[in-house]
C-alpha positions in Angstrom: 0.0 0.0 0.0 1.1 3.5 -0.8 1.8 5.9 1.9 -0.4 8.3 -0.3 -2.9 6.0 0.1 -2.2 4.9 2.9 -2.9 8.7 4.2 -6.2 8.6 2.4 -7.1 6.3 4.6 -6.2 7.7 7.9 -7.8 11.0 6.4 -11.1 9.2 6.4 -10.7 7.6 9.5 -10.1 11.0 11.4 -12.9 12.5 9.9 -15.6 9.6 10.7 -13.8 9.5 14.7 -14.0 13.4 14.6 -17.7 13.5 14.0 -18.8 10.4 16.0 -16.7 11.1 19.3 -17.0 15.3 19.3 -20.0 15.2 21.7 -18.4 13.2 24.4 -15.2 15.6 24.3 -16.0 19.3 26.7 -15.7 22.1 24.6 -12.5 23.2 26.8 -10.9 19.9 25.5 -12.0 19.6 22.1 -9.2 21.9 20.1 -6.5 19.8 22.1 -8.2 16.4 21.4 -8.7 17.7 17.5 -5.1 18.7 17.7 -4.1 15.3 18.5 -6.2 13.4 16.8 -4.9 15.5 13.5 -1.4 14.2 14.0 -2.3 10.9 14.0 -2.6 12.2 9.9 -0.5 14.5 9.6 2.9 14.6 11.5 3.9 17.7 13.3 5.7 18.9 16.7 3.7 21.5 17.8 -0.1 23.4 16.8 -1.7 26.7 17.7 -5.5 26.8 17.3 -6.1 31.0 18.0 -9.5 33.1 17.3 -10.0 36.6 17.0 -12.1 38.8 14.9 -11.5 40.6 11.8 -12.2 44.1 13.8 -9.1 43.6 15.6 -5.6 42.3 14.9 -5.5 40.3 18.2 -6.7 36.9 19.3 -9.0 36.1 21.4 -8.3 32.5 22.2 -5.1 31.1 22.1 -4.9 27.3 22.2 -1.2 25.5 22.1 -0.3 22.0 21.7 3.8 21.6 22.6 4.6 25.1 22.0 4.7 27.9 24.2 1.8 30.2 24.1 4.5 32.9 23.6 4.3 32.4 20.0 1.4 34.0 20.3 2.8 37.5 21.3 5.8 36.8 18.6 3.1 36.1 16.1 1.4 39.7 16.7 4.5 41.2 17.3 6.3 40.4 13.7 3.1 40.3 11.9 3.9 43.4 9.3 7.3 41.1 7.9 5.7 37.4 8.4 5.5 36.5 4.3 2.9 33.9 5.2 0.0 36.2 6.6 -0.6 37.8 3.5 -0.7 34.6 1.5 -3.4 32.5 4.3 -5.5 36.1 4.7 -6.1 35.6 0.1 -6.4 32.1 0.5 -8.5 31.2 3.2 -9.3 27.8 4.0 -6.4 26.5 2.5 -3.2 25.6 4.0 -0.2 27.5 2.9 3.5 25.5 3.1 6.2 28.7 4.5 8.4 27.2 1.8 6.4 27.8 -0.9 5.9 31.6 0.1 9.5 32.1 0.8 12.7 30.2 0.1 14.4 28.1 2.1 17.8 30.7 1.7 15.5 33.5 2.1 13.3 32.1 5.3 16.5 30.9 7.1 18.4 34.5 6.9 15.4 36.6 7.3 14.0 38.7 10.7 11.1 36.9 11.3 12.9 33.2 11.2 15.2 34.6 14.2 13.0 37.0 16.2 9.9 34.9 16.2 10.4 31.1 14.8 14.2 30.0 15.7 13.6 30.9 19.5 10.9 28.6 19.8 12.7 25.7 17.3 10.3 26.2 14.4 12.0 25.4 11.4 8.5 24.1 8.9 5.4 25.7 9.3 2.1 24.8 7.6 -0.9 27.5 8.0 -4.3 28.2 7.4 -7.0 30.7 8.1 -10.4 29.9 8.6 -13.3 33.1 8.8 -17.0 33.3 9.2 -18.1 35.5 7.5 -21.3 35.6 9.4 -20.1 36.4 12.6 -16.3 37.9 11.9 -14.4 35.0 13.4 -11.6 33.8 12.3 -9.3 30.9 13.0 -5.3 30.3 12.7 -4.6 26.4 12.5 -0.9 26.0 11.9 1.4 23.1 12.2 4.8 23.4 13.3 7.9 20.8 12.4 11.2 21.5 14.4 13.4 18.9 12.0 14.2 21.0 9.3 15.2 18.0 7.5 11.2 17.5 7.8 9.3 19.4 5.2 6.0 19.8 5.0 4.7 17.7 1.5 2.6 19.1 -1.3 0.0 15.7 -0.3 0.5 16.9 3.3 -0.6 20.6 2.2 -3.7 19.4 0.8 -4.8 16.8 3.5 -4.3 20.2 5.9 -6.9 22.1 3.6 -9.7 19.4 3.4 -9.2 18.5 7.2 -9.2 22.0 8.1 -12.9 21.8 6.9 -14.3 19.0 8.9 -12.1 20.6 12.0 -14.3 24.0 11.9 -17.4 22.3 10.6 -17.2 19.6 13.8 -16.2 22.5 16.3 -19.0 24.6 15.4 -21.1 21.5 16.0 -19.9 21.3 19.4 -20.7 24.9 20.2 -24.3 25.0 19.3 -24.5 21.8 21.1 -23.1 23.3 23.8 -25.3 26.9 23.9 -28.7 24.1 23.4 -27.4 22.6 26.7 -30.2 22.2 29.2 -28.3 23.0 32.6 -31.3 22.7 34.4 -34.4 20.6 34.5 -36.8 22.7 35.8 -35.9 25.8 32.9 -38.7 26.3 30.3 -36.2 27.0 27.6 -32.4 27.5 27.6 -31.4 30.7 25.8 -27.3 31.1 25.6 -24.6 32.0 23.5 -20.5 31.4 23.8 -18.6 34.8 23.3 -15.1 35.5 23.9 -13.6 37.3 26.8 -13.6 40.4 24.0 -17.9 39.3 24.1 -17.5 38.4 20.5 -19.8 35.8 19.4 -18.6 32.3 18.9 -22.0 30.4 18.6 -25.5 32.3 19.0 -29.1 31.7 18.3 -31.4 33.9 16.7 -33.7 33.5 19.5 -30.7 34.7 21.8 -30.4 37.9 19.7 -34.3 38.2 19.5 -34.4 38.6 23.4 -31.6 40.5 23.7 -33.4 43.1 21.0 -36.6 43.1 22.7 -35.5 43.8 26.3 -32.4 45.8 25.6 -31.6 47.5 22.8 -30.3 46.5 19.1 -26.5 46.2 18.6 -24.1 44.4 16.8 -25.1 40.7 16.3 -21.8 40.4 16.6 -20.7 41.1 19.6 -22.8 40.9 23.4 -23.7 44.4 24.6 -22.8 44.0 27.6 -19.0 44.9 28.6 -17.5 43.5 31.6 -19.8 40.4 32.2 -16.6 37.7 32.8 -16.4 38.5 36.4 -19.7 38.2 37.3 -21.2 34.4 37.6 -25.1 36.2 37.7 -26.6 39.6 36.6 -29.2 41.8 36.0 -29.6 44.5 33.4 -33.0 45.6 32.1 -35.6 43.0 32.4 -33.1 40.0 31.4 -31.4 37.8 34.1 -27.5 36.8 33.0 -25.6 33.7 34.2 -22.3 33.4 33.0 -19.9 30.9 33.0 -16.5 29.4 31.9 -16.4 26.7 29.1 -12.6 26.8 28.3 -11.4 29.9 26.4 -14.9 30.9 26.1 -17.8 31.9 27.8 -21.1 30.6 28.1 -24.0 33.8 28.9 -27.3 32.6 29.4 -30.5 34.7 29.4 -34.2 34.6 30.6 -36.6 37.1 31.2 -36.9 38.4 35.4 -40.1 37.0 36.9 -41.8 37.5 40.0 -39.4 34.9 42.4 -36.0 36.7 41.2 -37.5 39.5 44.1 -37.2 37.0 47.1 -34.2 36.6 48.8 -32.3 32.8 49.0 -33.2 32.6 52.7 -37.2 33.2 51.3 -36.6 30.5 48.5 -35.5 27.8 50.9 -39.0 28.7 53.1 -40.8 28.2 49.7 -39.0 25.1 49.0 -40.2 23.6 52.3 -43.4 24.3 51.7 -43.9 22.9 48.2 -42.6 20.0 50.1 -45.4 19.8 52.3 -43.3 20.5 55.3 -44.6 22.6 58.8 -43.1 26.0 60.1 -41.3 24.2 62.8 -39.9 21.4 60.0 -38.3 24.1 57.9 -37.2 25.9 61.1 -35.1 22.7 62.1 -33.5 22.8 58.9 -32.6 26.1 58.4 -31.8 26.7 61.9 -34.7 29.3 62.4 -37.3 30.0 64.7 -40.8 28.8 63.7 -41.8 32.6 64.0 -38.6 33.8 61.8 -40.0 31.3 59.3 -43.6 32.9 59.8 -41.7 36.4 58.8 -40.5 35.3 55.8 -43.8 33.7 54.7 -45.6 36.6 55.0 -43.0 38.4 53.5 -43.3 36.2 50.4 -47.0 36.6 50.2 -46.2 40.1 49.9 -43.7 40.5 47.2 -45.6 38.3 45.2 -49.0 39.3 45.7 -50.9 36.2 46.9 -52.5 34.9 50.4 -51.9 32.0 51.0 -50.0 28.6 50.3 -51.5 26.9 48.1 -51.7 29.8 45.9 -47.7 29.9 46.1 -47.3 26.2 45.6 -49.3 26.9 41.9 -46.9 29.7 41.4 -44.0 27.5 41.9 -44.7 25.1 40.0 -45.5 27.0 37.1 -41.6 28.7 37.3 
């Protein structure tokens, strides 16, 4: 058998794992797991897997795979003399060898080889570019080689280019599945979206955006409207309620519309919980170490903020959030 074909078929066998095993991998593992998985086709010593959007020459994410994340900051630092930005910007989707952008002679004398590639051992490098042009995201797969005895093949090039496909095409799987994620049972319906640190949209719904129009104000689809929302695990703003939290590099925001209980305190949920459950003053009491009468207090409070009289008129309202 060919090594040619023999790549073929290890080609086809990464795309069919990729697809079948994606949904059992966390989104916070799933670039490092494709990374891997991708060398098992295509040999290399070190990956990057970085997003950003095309409104700013920064990324976002920055994903390494036995490289330091420094090459990051060298990448953005000696971007205006890297030959090979240019070349993967024109032809995006498609893998672009260094050495057919630039000589070998050339590559090996020039700035960027020393200032940004030799100090890390990169001596072959294989990059693509992959946008959305729907949301403005883009994403820099590159392979690195630290043999320069190693070159990157022409078959090796294209394999690169059509893998690069399934890679985005899987990943972007992952993230809706990720943002339709029931986190909890008792939620009518789960409205979320994974942005960036930046609030640059990854992965959103239209019925996201439709909420977010109605209750806020229209903005960029792009982009959340909301700044400074990663340090908060919960907010309010408007009429929406926020919950935020960390999925890897990203960040999942999910919304719902404020209703009646979000005004009771957690001390006034617990006494409500009790008493769905069917349980006496002085049985809650023992549990939350209160008096009976403290207990009392917070029942009546509760009747107040949410305009009823008694409890079976609350357990109905429960049951109904």
């Amino acid at each position: 058998m060919t090594e040619i074909l023999l790549k073929k078929l290890e080609a086809e066998k990464f795309i069919s794992q990729l697809y079948r095993e994606s949904l059992s991998i966390s989104l916070e593992e799933f670039p490092t797991w494709a990374l891997d998985l991708l060398r098992q086709v295509i040999s290399f010593d070190g990956a990057i897997w970085g997003t950003g959007h095309i409104s700013t020459q920064n990324f976002h994410t920055q994903i390494t795979l036995d490289v330091s994340e420094d090459i990051f900051n060298k990448l953005l630092q000696y971007l205006p003399i890297n030959p090979i930005f240019e070349q993967i910007t024109q032809q995006q989707g498609s893998a672009i060898n260094m050495s057919d952008v630039i000589s070998d002679d050339q590559f090996y004398q020039s700035d960027i080889y020393y200032k940004c590639f030799k100090p890390h051992g990169i001596e072959r490098i294989l990059s693509s570019i992959n946008l959305d042009e729907r949301s403005g995201i883009f994403t820099l797969l590159t392979l690195y080689r630290y043999d320069r005895e190693q070159a990157f093949t022409t078959h090796e090039q294209k394999l690169q280019s059509r893998l690069l496909y399934h890679l985005m095409s899987c990943f972007a799987h992952r993230q809706l599945s990720e943002v339709s994620k029931q986190e909890n049972k008792a939620e009518k319906e789960n409205i979320s979206a994974l942005c960036d640190a930046k609030g640059i949209y990854h992965c959103v719904t239209q019925r996201f955006l439709d909420v977010l129009d109605e209750h806020i104000s229209e903005g960029s689809h792009q982009k959340f409207p909301i700044d400074a929302f990663t340090d908060k695990a919960t907010f309010i703003q408007g009429n929406l309620h926020f919950t935020v939290n960390k999925v890897g590099e990203l960040y999942k925001v999910s919304l719902r519309v404020i209703n009646q209980f979000d005004k009771l305190t957690s001390r006034e949920k617990e006494v409500i919980a009790g008493v769905c459950h069917g349980k006496t003053f002085k049985q809650i009491a023992k549990e939350l170490a209160l008096s009976p009468s403290t207990v009392s207090n917070h029942l009546y409070r509760i009747y107040l903020k949410l305009g009823i009289n008694t409890r079976s008129e609350l357990i109905a309202l429960a049951q109904q959030e």
